[in-house]
NULOBA-738691 format. One line per field, with one value per residue: chain; x, y, z of N, C-alpha, C, O in turn; residue in three letters; residue number from 1. Coordinates in Angstrom, 2 decimals. Layout:
N
chain = (A_...)
nX = (X_...)
nY = (Y_...)
nZ = (Z_...)
caX = (X_...)
caY = (Y_...)
caZ = (Z_...)
cX = (X_...)
cY = (Y_...)
cZ = (Z_...)
oX = (X_...)
oY = (Y_...)
oZ = (Z_...)
res = (ala_...)
n = (NUM_...)
END
This chain:
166
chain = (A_A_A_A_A_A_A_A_A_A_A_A_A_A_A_A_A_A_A_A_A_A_A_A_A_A_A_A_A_A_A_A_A_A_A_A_A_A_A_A_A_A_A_A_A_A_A_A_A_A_A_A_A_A_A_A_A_A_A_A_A_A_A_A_A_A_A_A_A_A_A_A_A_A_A_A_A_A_A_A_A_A_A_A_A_A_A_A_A_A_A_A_A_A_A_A_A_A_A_A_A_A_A_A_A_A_A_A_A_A_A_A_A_A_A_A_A_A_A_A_A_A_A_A_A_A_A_A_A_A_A_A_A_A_A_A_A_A_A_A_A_A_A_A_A_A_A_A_A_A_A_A_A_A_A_A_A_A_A_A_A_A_A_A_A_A)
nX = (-7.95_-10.05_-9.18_-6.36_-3.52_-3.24_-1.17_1.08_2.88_5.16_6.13_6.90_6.21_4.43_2.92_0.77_-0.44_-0.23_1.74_0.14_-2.07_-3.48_-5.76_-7.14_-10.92_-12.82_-15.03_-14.77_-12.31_-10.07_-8.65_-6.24_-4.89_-3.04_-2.73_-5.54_-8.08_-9.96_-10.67_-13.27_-14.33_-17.12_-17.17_-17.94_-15.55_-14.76_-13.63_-10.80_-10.42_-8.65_-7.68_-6.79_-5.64_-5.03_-3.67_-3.18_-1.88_-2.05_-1.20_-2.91_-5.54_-6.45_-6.84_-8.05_-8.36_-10.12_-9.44_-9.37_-11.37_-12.22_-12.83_-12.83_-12.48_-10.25_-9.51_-6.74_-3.82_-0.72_0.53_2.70_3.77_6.00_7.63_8.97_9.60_8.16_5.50_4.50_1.28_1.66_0.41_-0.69_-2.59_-1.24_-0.36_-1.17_-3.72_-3.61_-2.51_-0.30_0.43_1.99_3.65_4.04_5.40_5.23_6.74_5.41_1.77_-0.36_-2.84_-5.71_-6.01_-3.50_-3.01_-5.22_-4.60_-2.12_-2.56_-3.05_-0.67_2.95_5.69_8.22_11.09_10.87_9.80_10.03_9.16_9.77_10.14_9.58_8.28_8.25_7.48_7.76_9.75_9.13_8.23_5.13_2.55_4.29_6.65_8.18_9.77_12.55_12.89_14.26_14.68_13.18_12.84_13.42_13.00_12.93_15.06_16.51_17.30_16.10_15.67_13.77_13.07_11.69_9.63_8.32_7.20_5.37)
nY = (12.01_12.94_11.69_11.33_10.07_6.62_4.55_5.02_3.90_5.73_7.58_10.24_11.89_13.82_12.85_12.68_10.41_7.96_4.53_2.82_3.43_3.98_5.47_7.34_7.45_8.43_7.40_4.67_2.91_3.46_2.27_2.79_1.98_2.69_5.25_5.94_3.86_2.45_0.66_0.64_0.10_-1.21_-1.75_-0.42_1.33_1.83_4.65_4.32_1.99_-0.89_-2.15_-4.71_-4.38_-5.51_-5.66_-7.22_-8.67_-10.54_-10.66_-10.60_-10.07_-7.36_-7.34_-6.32_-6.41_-6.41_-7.11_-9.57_-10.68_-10.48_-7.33_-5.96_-6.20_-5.16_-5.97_-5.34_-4.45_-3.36_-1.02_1.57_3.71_5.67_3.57_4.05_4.95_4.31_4.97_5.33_6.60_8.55_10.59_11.15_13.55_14.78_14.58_11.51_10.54_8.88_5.52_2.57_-0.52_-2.58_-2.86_-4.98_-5.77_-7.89_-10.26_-11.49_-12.76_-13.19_-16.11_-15.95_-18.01_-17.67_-14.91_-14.34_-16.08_-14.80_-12.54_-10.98_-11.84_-11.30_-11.12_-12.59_-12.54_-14.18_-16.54_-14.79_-11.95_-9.36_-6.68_-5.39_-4.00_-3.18_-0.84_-0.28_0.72_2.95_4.70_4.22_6.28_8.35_10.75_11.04_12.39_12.66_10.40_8.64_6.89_3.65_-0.05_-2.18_-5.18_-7.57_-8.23_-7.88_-5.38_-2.72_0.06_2.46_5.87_7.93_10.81_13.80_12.64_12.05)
nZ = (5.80_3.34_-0.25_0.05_-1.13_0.14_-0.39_-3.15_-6.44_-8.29_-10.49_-9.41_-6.72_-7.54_-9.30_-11.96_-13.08_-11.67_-11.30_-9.29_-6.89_-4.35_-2.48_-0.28_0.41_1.64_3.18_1.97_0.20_-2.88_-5.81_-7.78_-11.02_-13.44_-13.65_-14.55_-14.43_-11.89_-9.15_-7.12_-4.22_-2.74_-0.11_2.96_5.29_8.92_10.58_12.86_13.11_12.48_9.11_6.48_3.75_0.20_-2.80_-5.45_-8.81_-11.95_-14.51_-15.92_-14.54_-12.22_-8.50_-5.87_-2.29_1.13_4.35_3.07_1.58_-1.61_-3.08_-5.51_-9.22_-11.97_-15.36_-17.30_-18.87_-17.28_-18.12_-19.07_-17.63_-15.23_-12.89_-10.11_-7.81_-4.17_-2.27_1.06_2.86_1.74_-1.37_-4.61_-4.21_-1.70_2.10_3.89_6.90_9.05_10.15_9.34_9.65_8.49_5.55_2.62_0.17_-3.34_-5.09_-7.29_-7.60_-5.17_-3.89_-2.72_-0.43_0.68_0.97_2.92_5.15_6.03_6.63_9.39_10.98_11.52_9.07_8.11_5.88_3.27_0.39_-2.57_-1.71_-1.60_-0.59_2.64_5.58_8.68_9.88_12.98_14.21_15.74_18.27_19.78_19.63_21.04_20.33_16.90_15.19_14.82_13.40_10.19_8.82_7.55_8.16_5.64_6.22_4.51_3.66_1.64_1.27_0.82_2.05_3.08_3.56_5.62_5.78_7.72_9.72_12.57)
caX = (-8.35_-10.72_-8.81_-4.97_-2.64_-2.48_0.08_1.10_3.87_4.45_7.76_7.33_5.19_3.10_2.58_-1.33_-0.71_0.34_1.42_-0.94_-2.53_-4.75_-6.45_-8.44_-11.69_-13.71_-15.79_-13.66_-10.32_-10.04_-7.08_-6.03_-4.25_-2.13_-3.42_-7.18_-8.54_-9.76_-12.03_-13.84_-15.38_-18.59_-17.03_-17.68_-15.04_-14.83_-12.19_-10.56_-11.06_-7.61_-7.69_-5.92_-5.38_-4.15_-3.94_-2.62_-1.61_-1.41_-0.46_-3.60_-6.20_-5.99_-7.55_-8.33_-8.95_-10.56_-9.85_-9.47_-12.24_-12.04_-13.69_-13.06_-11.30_-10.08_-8.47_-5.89_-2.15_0.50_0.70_4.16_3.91_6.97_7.12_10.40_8.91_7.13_5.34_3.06_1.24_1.49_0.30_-0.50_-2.87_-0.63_-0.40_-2.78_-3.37_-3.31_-1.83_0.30_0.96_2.98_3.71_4.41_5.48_5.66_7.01_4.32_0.85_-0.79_-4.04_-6.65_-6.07_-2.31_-3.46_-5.97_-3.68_-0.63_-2.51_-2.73_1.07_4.08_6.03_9.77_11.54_10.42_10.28_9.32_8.69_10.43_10.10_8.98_8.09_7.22_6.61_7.98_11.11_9.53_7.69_3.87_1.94_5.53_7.08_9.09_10.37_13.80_13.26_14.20_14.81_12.28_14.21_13.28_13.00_12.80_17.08_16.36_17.91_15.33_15.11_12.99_13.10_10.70_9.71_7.08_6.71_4.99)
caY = (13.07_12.01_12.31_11.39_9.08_5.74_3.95_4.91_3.78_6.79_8.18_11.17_11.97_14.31_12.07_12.38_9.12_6.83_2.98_2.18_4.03_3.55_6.32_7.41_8.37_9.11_5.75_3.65_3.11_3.49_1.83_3.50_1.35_3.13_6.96_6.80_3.45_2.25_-0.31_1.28_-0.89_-1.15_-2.23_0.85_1.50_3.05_5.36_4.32_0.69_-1.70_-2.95_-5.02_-3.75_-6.19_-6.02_-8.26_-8.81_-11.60_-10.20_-10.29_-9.20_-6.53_-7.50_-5.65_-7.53_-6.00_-8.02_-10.62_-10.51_-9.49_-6.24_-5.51_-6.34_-4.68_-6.49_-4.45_-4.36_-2.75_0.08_2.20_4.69_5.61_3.38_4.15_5.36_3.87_6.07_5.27_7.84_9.93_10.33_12.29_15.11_14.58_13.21_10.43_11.07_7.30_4.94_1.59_-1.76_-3.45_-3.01_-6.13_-6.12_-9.64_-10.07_-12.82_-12.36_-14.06_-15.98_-15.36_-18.25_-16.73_-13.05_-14.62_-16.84_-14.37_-10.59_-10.94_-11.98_-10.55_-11.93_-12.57_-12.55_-15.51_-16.75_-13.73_-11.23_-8.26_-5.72_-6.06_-2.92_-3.23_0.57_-0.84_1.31_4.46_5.08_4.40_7.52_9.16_11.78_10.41_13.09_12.18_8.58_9.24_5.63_2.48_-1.03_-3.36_-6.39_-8.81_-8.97_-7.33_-3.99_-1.82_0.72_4.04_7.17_8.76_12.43_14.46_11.76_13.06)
caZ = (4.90_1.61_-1.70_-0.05_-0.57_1.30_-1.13_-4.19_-6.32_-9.50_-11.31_-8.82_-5.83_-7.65_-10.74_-12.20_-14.07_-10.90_-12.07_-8.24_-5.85_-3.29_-2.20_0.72_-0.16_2.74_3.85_1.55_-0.47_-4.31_-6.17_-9.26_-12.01_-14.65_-13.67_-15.02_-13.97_-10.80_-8.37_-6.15_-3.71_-1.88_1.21_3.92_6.51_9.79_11.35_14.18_12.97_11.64_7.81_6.02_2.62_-0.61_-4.32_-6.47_-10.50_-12.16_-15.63_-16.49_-13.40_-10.95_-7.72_-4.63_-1.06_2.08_5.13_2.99_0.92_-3.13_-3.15_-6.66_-10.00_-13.06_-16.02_-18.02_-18.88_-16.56_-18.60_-19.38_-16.31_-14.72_-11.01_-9.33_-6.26_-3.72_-1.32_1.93_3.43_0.70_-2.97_-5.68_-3.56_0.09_3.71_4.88_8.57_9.28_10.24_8.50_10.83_8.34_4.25_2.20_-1.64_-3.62_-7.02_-7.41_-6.79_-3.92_-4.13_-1.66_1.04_1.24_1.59_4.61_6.10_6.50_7.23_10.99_11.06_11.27_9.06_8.15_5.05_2.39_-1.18_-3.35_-0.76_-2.65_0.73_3.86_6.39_9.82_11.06_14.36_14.96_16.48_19.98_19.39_20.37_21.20_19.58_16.30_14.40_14.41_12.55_9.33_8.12_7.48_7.77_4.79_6.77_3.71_3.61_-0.01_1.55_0.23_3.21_3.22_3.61_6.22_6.19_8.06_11.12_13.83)
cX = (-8.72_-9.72_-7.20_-4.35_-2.50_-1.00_-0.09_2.95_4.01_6.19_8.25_6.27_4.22_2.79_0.91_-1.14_0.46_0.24_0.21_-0.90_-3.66_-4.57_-7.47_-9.43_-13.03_-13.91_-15.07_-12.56_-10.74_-8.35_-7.31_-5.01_-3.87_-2.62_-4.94_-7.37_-8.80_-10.72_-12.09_-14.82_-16.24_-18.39_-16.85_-16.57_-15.21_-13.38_-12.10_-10.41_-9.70_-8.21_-6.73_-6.00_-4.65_-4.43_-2.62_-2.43_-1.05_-1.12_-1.45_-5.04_-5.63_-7.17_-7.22_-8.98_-9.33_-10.72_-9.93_-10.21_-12.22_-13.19_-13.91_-11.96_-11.25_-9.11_-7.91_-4.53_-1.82_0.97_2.41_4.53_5.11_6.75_8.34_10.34_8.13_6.68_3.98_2.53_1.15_0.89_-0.54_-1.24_-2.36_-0.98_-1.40_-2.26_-4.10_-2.63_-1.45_1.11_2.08_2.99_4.63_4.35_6.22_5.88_6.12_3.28_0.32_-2.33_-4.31_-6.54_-4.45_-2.80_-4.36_-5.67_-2.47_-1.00_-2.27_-1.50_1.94_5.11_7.75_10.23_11.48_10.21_9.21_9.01_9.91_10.59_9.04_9.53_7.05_6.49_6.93_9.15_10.74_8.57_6.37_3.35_3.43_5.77_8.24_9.83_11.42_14.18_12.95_14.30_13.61_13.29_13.65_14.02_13.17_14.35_16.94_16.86_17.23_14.56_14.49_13.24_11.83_10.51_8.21_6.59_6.31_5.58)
cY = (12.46_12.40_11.81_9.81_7.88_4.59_4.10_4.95_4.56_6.43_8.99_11.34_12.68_13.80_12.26_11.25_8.09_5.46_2.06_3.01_4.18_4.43_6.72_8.12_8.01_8.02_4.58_4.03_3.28_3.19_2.06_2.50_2.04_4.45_6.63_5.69_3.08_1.61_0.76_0.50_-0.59_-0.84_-0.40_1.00_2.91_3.44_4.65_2.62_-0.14_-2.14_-3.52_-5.30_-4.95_-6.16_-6.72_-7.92_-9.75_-11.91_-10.11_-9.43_-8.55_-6.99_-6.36_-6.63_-6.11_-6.86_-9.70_-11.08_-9.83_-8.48_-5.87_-5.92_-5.44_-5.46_-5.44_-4.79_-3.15_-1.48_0.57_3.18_4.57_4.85_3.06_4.51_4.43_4.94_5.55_6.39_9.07_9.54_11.41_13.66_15.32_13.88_12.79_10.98_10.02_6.64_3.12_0.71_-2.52_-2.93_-4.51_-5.88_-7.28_-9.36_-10.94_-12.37_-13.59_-14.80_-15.84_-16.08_-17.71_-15.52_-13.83_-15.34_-16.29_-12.49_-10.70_-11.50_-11.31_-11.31_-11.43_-12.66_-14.24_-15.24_-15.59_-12.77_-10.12_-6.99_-5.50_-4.63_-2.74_-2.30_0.47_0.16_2.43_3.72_5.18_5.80_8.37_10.26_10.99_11.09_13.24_11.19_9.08_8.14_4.34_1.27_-1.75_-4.77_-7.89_-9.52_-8.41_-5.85_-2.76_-0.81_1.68_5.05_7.89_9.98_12.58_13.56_12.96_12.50)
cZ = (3.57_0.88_-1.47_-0.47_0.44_0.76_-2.47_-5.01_-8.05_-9.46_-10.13_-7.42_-6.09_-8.97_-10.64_-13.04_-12.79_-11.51_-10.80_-7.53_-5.31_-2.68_-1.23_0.23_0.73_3.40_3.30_1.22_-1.88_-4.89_-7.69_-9.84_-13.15_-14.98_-13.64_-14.19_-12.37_-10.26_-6.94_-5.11_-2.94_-0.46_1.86_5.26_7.63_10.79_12.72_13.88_11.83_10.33_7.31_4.31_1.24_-1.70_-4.87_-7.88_-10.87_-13.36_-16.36_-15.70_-12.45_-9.87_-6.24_-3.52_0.19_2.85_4.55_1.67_-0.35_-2.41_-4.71_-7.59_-10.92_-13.77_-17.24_-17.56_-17.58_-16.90_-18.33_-18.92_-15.61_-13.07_-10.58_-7.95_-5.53_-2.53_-0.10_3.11_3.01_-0.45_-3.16_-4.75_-2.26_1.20_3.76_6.14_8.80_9.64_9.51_9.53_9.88_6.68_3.96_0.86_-1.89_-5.00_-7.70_-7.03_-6.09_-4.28_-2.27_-0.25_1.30_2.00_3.59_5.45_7.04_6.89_8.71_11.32_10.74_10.67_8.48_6.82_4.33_1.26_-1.40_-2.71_-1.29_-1.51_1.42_5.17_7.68_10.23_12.08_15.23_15.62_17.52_19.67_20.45_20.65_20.03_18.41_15.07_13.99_13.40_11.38_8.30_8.12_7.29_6.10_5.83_6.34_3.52_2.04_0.08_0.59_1.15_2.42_3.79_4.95_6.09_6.64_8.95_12.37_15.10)
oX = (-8.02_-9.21_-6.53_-4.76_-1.80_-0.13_-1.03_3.92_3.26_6.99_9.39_5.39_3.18_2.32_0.12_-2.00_1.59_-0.77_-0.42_0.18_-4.72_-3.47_-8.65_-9.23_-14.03_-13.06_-14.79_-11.88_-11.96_-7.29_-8.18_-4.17_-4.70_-2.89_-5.58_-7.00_-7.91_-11.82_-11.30_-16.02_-16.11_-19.02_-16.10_-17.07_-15.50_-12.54_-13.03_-10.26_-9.75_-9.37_-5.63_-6.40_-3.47_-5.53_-1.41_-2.84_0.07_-0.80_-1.29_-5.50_-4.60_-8.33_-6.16_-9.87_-8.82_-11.69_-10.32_-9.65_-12.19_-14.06_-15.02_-10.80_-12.22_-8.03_-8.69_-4.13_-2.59_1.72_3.17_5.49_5.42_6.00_8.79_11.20_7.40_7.52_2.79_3.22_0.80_0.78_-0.99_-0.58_-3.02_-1.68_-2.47_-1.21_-5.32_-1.53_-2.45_2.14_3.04_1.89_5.50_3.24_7.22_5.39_6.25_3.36_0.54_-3.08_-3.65_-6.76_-4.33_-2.94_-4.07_-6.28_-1.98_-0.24_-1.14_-1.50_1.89_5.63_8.27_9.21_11.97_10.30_8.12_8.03_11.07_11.50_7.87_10.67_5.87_5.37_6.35_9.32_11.64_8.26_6.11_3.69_3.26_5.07_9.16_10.37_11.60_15.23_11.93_14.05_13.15_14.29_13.84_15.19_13.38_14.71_17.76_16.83_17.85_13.34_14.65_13.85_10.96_11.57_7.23_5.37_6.71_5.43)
oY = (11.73_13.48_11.77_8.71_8.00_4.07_3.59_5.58_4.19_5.68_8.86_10.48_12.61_14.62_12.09_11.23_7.67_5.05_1.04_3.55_4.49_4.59_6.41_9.21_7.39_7.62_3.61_4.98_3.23_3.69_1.69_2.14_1.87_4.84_7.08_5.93_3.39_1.83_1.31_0.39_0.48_-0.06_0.49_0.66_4.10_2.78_4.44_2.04_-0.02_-2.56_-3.02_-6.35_-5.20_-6.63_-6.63_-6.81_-10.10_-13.07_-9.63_-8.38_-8.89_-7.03_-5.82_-7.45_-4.99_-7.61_-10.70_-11.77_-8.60_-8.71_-5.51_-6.03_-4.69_-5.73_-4.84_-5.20_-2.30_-0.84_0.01_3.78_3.42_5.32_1.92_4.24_3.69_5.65_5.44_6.88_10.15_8.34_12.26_14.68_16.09_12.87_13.39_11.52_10.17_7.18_2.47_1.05_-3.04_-2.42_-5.02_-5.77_-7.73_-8.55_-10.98_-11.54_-14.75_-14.10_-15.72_-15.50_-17.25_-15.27_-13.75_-15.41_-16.74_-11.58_-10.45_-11.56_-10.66_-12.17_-10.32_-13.11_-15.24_-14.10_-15.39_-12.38_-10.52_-6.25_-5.42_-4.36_-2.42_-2.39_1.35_0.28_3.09_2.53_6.29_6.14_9.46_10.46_10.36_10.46_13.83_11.06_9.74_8.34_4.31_1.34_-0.72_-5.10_-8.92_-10.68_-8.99_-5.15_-2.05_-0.70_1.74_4.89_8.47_10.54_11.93_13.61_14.04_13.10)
oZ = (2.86_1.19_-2.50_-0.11_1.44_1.46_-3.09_-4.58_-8.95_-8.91_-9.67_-7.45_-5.42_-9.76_-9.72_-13.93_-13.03_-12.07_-11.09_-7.30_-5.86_-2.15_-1.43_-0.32_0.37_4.20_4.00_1.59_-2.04_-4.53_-8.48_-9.01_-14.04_-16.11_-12.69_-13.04_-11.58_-10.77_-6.18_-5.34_-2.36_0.25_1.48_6.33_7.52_11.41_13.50_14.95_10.60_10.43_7.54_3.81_1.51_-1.95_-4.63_-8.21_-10.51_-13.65_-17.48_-16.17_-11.86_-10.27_-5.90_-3.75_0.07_2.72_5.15_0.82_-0.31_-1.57_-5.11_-7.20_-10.90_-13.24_-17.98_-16.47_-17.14_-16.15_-17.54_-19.42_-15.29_-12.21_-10.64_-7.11_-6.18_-1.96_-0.39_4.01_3.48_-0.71_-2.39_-4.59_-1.57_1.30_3.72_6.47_8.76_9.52_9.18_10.12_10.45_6.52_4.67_0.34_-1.32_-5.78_-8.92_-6.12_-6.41_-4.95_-1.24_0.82_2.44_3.20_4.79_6.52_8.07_7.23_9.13_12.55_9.69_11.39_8.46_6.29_4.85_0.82_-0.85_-3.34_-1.19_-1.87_1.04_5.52_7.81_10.75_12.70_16.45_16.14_17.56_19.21_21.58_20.11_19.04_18.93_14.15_12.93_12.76_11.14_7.11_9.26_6.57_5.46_6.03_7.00_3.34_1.33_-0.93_-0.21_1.18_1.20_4.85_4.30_6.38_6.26_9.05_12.81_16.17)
res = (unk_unk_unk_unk_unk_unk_unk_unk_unk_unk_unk_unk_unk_unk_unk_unk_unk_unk_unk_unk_unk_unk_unk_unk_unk_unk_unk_unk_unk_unk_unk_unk_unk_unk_unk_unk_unk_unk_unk_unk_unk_unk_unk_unk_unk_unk_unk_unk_unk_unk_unk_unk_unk_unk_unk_unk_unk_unk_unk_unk_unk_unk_unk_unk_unk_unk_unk_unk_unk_unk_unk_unk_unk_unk_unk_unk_unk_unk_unk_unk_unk_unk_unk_unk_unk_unk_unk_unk_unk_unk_unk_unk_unk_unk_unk_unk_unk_unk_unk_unk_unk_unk_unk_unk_unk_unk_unk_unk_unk_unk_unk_unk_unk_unk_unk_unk_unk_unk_unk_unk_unk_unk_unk_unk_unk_unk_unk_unk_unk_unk_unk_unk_unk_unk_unk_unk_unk_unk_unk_unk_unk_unk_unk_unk_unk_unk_unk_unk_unk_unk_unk_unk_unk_unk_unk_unk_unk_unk_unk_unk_unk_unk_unk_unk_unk_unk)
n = (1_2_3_4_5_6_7_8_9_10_11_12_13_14_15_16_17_18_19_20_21_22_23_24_25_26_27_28_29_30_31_32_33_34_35_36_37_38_39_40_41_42_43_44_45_46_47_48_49_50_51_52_53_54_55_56_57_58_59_60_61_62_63_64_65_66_67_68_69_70_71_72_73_74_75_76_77_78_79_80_81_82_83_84_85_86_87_88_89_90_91_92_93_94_95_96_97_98_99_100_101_102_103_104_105_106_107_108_109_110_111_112_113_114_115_116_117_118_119_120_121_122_123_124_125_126_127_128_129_130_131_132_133_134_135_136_137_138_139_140_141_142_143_144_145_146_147_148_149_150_151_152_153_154_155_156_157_158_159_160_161_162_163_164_165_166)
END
């Protein structure tokens, strides 16, 4: 659905000044930086079709990857936005109706042969790796309305919350 939520990390879930959020917006993504700004990239996707999703900060650029590939930067501060939340699947206008193979947050940012060395892997808890979310615990295609927990896999015990699984 254009306009939702695919990760965003705010004060609240309906924050209009998210500190990141990446955004479905129809053929592509859009990643918002500190509410207003945002890269919008060229790159066209198609439904039905795996991505692998990465932005970065490195205190001074914001980058965006597609597959690997910068798609777009923005340089600006971090701004003073509440980010106590993290949310996937959701954000500020509601549900993505999508799906998420793996989440990865780093307290470090990555350069580019990292990001393209380590998307197609599953990987395990390592230096700086701040939480780590497989998606793995329910019944693909099954019914999973019961699973109400996400593990944090990184050993940083930073589980999740699920709601509204189908």
């Amino acid at each position: 659905t254009s306009g939702v939520g695919i990760f965003q990390w705010a004060d609240n879930l309906t924050s209009t000044n998210p500190w990141i959020l990446i955004q479905d917006a129809g053929t592509t993504v859009k990643l918002y930086v500190n509410g207003n700004y945002f890269i919008n990239p060229a790159t066209t996707l198609t439904v039905g079709t795996w991505y692998h999703l990465a932005v970065t900060y490195d205190g001074t650029i914001w980058k965006m990857y597609i597959n690997g590939v910068l798609a777009g930067s923005y340089t600006g501060a971090i701004g003073s936005y509440g980010r106590g939340n993290i949310y996937f699947g959701n954000g500020y206008s509601g549900y993505w109706n999508g799906s998420i193979d793996e989440a990865r947050i780093w307290s470090t940012a990555l350069s580019v042969t990292q990001i393209s060395n380590n998307m197609n892997s599953e990987l395990s808890s390592q230096t700086n790796l701040a939480a780590l979310y497989h998606f793995n615990q329910n019944t693909a295609g099954g019914t999973n309305t019961g699973l109400t927990t996400v593990t944090d896999a990184s050993g940083n015990s930073h589980d999740g919350t699920l709601t509204n699984l189908a």
